[in-house]
C-alpha positions in Angstrom: -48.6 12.7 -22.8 -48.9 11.5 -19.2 -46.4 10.9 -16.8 -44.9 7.5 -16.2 -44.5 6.1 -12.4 -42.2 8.0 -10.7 -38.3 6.8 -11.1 -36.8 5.2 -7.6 -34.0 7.6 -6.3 -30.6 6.2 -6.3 -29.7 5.3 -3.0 -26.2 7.1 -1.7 -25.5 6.4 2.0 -22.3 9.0 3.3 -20.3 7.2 5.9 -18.8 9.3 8.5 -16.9 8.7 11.9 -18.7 11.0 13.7 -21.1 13.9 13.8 -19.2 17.3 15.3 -16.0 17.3 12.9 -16.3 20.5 11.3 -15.0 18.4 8.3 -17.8 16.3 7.6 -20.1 19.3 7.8 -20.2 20.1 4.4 -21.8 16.5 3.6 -24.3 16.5 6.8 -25.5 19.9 5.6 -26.2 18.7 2.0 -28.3 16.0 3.2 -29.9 18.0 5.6 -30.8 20.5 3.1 -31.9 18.3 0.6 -29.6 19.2 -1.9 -28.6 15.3 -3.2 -32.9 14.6 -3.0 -33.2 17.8 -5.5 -30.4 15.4 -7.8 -32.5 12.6 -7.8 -30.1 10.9 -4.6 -32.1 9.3 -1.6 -28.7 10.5 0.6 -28.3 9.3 4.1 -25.4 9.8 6.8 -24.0 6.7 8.6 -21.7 6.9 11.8 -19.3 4.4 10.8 -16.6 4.2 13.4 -12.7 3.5 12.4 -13.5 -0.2 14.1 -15.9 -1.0 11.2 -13.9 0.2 8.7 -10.2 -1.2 7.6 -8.6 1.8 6.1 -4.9 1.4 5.2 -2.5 1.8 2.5 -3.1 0.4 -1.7 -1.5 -2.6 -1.9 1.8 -2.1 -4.5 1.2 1.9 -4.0 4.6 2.2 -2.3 8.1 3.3 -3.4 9.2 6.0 -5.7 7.8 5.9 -9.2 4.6 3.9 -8.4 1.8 6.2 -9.6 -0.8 5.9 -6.5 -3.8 6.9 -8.9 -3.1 3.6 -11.2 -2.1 1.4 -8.3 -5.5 2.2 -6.6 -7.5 1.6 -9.6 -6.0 -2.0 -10.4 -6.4 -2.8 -6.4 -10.2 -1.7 -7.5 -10.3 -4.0 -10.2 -8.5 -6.8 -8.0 -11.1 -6.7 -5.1 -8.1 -5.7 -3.2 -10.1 -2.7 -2.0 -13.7 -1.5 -1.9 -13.3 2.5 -2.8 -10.6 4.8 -3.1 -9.2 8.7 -3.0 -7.3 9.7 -5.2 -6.3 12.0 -8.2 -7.7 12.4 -11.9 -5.8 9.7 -13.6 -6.3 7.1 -10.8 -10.5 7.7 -11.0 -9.8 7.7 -15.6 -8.4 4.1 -15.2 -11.0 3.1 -12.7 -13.7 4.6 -15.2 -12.3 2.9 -18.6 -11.7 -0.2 -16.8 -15.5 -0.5 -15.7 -14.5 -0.7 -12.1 -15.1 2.7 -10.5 -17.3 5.9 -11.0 -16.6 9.3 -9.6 -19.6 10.0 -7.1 -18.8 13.8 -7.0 -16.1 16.4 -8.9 -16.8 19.9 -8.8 -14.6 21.0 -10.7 -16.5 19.6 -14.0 -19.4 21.1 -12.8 -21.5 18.7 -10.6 -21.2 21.2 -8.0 -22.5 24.7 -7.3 -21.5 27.8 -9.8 -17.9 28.6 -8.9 -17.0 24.9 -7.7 -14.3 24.1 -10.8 -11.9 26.2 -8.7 -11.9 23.9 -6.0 -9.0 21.3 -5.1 -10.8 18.3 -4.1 -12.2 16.2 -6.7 -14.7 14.4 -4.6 -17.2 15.8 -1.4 
């Protein structure tokens, strides 16, 4: 059997307002180390400054009883909003629906040994 031509990486690019936060380091480090190339992810880091991006709140997501999660999702599927953060059930509906895809959740195991104790669902 020979080997086929070699399969294009997926291209991720990790947007970023700046590069000394120690909160983004955890992302600049895994590109820097290669650990999304060793996945199969051509990964870069863009400074993209808060005047490029409008961040603000889901559209409907406010008031008591309004599950964020959900609300995010259908905003998703509305072209209300390009991407979102949010919990389990919000990312489910986004999944079922065909509208979203969870780039990263430790805690099923797509990261390191250990990881599926961690809190956030996404790097």
């Amino acid at each position: 059997m020979t080997p086929g031509p070699p399969v294009a990486a997926t291209r991720l690019r990790i947007a970023i307002p700046d590069m000394i936060s120690p909160s983004y380091f955890p992302a600049i480090a895994a590109v820097e180390l290669g650990l999304f190339e060793a996945e199969g992810l051509d990964a870069t880091i863009e400074l993209v400054f808060p005047h490029d991006v409008d961040i603000g709140p889901v559209p409907g997501s406010e008031g008591a009883g309004v599950s964020f999660g959900v609300t995010a999702a259908k905003a998703l599927e509305d072209g209300a909003l390009d991407a979102f953060w949010a919990n389990g059930m919000g990312a489910e509906v986004a999944i079922r629906r065909g509208v979203g895809r969870v780039l990263l959740d430790a805690r099923r195991g797509d990261g390191p040994p250990g990881a599926e104790d961690y809190t956030f669902a996404a790097l």
